[in-house]
C-alpha positions as CSV (number, residue, x, y, z in Angstrom):
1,X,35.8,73.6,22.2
2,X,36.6,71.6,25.1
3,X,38.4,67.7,24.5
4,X,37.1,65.0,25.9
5,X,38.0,61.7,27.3
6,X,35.0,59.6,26.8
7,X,35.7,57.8,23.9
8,X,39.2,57.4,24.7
9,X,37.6,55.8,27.8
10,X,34.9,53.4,25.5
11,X,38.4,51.8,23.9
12,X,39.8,50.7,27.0
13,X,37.0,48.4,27.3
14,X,38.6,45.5,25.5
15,X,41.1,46.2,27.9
16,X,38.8,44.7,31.1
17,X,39.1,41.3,31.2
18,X,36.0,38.7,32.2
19,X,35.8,35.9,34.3
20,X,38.7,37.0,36.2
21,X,39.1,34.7,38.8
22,X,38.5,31.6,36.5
23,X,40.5,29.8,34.1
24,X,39.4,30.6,30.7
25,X,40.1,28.5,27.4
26,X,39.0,31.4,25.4
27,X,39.5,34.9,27.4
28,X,36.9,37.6,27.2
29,X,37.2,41.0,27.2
30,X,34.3,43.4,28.2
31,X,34.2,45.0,24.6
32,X,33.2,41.4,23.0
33,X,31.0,40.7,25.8
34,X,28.8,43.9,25.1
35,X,29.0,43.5,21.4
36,X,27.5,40.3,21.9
37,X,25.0,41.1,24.4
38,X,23.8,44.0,21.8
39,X,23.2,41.6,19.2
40,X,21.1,39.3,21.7
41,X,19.3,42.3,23.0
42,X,18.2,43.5,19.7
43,X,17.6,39.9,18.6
44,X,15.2,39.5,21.5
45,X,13.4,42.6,20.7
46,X,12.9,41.6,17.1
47,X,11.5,37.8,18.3
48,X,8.9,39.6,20.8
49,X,8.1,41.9,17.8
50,X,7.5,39.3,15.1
51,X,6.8,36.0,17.0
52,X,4.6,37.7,20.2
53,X,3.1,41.0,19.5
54,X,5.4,42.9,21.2
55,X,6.3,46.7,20.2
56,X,10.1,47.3,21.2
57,X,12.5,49.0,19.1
58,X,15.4,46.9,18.3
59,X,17.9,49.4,17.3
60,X,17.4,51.0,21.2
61,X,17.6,47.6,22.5
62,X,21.2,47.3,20.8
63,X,22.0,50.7,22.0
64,X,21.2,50.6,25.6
65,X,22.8,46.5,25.9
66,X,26.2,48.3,24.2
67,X,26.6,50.0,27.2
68,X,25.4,48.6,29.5
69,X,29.0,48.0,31.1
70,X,30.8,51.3,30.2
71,X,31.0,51.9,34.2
72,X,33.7,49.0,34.3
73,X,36.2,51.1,32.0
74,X,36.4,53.1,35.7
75,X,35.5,50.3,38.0
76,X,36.5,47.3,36.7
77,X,34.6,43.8,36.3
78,X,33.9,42.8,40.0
79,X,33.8,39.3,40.0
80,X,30.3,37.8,40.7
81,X,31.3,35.9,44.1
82,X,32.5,39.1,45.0
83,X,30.1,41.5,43.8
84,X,26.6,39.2,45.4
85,X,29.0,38.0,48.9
86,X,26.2,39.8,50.7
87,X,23.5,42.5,50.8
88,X,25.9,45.3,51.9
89,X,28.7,44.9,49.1
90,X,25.7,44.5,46.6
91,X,24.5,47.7,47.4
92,X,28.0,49.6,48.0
93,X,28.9,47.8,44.5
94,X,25.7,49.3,43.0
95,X,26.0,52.9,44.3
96,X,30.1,53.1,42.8
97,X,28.5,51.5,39.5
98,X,25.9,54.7,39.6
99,X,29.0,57.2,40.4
100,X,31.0,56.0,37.5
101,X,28.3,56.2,35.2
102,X,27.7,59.9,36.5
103,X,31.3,60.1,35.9
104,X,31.7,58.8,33.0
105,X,28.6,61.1,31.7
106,X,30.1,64.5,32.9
107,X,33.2,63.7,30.9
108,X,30.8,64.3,28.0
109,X,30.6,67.9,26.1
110,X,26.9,69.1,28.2
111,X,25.5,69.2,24.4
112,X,25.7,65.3,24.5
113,X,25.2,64.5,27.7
114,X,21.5,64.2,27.0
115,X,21.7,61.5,24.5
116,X,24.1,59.6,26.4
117,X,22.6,59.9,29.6
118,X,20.1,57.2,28.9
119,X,22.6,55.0,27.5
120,X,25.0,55.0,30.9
121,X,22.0,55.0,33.5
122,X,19.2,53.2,32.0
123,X,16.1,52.3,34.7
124,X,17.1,48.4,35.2
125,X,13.4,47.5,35.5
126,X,12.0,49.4,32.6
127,X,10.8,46.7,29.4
128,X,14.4,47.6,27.8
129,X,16.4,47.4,31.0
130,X,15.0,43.9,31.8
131,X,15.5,42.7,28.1
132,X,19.0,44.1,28.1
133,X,19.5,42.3,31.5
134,X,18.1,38.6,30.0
135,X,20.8,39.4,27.2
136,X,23.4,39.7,29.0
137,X,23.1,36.1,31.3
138,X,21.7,34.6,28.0
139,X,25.5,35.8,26.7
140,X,27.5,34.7,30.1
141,X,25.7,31.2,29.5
142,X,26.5,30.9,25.9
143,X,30.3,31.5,27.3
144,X,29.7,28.5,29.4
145,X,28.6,26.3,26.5
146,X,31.6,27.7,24.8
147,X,34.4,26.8,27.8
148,X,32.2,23.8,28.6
149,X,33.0,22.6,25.2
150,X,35.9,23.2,24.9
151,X,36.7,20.4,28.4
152,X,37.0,23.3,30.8
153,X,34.7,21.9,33.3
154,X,35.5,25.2,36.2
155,X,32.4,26.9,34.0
156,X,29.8,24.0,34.8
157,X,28.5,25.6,38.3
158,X,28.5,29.2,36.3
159,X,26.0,27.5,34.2
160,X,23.8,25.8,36.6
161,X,23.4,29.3,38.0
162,X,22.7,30.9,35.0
163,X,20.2,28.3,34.0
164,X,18.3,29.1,36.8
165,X,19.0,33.1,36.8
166,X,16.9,32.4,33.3
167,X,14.2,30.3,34.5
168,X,13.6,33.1,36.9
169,X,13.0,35.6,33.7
170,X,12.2,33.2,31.3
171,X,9.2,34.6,28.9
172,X,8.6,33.6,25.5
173,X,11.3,35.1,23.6
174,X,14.0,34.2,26.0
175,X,12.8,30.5,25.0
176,X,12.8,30.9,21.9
177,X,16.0,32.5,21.3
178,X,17.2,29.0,23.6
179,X,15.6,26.5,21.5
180,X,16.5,27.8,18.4
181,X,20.2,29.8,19.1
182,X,21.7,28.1,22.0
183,X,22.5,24.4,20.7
184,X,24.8,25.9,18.2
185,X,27.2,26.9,20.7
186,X,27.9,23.2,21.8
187,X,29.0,21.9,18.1
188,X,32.1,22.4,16.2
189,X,32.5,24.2,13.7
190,X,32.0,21.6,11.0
191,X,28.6,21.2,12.4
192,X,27.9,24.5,12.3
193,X,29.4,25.0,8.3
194,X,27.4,21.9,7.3
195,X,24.5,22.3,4.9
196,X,21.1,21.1,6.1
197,X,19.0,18.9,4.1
């Protein structure tokens, strides 16, 4: 049986840093950023299912949001600036994205490959691809609240643009999950600890 050097890729992960180009109270590494997006993404599955009729399966939700930046153990994290400056990087970004995921795919025994290969290339505008993506800004802006709390000021424009990057998405259990799980990023910990009555 042939070794691989998938997983040993997956660990390096905590190894890509966030943010990169701004200053960061609390650094962020891409392992904790898609352990956290997973843990949206499946929460926002669950409030569609309960609060609106919907019909997703959470535990696919979690899955696909886990990795849905395994391509930076290859490429990096291309800062946003960067990655958006115009059209044509955009679109050169998105095509070396797709190579390491094919990539990153191949290093798997062809036995697996099937199972992972939804995982690492996932249709971006499919029900679970657009959930995963409101996950993941919902995630960037609770690192805003985080830094912004914290006095680091640098992260207010970051979270004008998110804010709006949600408005554009926003459905019901995108509001939700901001009304109900967002203003808890802003308090201390005290606040956080103390009983309610």
């Amino acid at each position: 049986m042939n070794r691989s050097h998938f997983f040993a890729h997956m660990a390096r992960m905590k190894l890509i840093q966030r943010w990169p180009l701004m200053r960061n109270v609390e650094p962020e590494n891409v392992a904790e950023h898609s352990l956290q997006v997973a843990m949206v993404a499946h929460a926002l599955a669950v409030i569609r299912n309960t609060c609106f009729n919907g019909r997703l399966d959470p535990a696919q939700a979690a899955m696909r949001a886990l990795f849905h930046d395994a391509s930076e153990v290859l490429t990096g994290d291309l800062p946003t600036p960067v990655k958006y400056f115009n059209e044509d990087i955009a679109r050169a970004y998105k095509d070396i994205e797709k190579n390491a995921e094919a990539t990153l795919l191949k290093m798997l025994p062809a036995e697996l490959q099937g199972a992972y290969a939804p995982l690492l290339s996932s249709p971006p505008d499919d029900d679970y691809g657009q959930l995963v993506k409101a996950a993941d800004i919902l995630c960037a802006l609770l690192k805003c609240e985080e830094e912004l709390t914290a006095g680091n000021r640098e992260f207010a424009p970051a979270r004008k643009r998110l804010t709006a990057m949600l408005e554009q998405r926003m459905n019901q259990e995108i509001r939700y999950f901001l009304e109900v799980f967002v203003p808890s990023f802003s308090l201390s910990l005290d606040e956080i600890s103390a009983p309610e009555f």
